[in-house]
C-alpha positions as CSV (number, residue, x, y, z in Angstrom):
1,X,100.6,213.1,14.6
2,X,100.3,216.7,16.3
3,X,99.7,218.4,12.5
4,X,97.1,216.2,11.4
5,X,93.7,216.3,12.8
6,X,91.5,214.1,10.5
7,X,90.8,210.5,11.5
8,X,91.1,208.9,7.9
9,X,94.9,210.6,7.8
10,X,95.7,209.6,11.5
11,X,94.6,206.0,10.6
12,X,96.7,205.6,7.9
13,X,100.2,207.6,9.0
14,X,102.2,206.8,11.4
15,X,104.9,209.5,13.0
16,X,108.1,208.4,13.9
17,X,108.8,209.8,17.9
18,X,112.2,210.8,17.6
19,X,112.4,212.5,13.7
20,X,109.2,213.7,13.6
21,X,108.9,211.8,10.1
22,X,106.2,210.0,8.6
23,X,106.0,206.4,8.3
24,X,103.8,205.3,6.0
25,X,102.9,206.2,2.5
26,X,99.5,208.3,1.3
27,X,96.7,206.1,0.3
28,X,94.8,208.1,-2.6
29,X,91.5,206.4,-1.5
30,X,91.5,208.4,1.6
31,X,93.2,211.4,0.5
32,X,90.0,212.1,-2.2
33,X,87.4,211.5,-0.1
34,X,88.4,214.4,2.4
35,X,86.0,217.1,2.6
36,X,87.1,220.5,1.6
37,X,88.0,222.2,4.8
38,X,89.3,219.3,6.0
39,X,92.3,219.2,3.1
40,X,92.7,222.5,2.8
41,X,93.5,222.0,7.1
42,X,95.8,219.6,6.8
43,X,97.4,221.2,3.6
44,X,98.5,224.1,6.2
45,X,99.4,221.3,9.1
46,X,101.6,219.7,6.6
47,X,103.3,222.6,5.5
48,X,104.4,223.2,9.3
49,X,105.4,220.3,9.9
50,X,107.4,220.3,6.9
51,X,109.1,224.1,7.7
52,X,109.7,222.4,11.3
53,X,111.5,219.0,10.4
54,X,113.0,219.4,7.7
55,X,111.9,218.0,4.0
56,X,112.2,214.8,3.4
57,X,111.5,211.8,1.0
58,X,108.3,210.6,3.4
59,X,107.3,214.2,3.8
60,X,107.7,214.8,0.0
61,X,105.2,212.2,-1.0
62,X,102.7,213.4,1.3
63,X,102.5,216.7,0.4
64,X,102.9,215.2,-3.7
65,X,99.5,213.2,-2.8
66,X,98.0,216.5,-0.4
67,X,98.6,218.6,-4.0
68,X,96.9,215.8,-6.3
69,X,93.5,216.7,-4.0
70,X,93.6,219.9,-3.7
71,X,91.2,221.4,-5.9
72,X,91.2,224.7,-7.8
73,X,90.2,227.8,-7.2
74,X,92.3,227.8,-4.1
75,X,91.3,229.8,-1.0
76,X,93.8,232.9,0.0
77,X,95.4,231.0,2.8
78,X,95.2,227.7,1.1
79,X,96.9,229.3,-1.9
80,X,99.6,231.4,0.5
81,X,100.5,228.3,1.9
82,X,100.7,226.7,-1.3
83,X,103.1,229.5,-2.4
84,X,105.2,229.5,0.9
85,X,105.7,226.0,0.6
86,X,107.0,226.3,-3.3
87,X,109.6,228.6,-1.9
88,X,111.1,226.3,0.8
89,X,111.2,223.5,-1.5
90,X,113.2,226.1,-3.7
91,X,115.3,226.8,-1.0
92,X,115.7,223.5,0.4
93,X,116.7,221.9,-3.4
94,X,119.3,224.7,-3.3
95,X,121.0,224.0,0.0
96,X,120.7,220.2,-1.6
97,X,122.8,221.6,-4.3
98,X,125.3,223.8,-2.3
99,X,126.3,221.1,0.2
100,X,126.8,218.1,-2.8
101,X,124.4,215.7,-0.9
102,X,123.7,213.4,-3.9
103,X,120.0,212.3,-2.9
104,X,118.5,211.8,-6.3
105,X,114.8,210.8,-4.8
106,X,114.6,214.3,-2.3
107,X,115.9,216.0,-5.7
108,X,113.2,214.3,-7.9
109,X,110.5,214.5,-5.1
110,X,111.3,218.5,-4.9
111,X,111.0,218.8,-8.6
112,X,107.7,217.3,-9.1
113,X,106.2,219.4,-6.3
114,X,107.7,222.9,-7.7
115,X,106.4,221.9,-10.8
116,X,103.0,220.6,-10.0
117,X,102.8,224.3,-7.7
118,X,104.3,226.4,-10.6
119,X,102.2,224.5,-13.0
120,X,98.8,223.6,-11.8
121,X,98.1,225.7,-9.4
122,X,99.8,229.1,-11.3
123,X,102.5,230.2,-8.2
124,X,105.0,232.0,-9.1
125,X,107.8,233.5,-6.3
């Protein structure tokens, strides 16, 4: 739980010790209640953690449910963030692609979030 600070999100995820992974899955409830500076926090934690383990289906949901609070207009390192994660999904859904791994969730899960990014919040790489 190093990259998350806030006691709602601490409460309700659990970090595997050896993968680095989370365990459980976002609860909207105390996702939307988060104040402002505490989101747009734990959007950047997430985003390193991500870029250091490795995407996965776990991580994928999280950030999915991080992007469903986040609110508009977006602060400059809220929004580069939001932009450097877009391209590592890209990247990642790429490498997905080169190597054949047939992983239809991680390939859905990395749609959804280039979308949502591209979409709703107007990133373009």
């Amino acid at each position: 739980m190093q990259f998350l600070r806030s006691p709602d999100l601490i409460a309700q995820m659990s970090i595997d010790a050896k993968s680095g992974q989370p365990q459980a899955f976002p609860v909207y409830e105390n996702l939307a209640y988060l104040s402002e500076v505490v989101m747009h926090t734990t959007v950047g934690r997430m985003v390193d953690a991500v870029r250091r383990c490795g995407l996965t289906y776990e991580f994928g949901l999280w950030i999915f449910a991080m992007l469903l609070v986040v609110e508009k207009p977006l602060v400059p390192d809220v929004n580069a963030e939001i932009n450097d994660l877009m391209g590592y999904v890209i990247e990642f859904q790429e490498t997905l692609y080169a190597t054949k791994e047939k992983n239809a969730s991680l390939d859905a899960i990395c749609n959804i979030i280039i979308v949502i990014i591209a979409e709703y919040f107007g990133q373009k790489l």
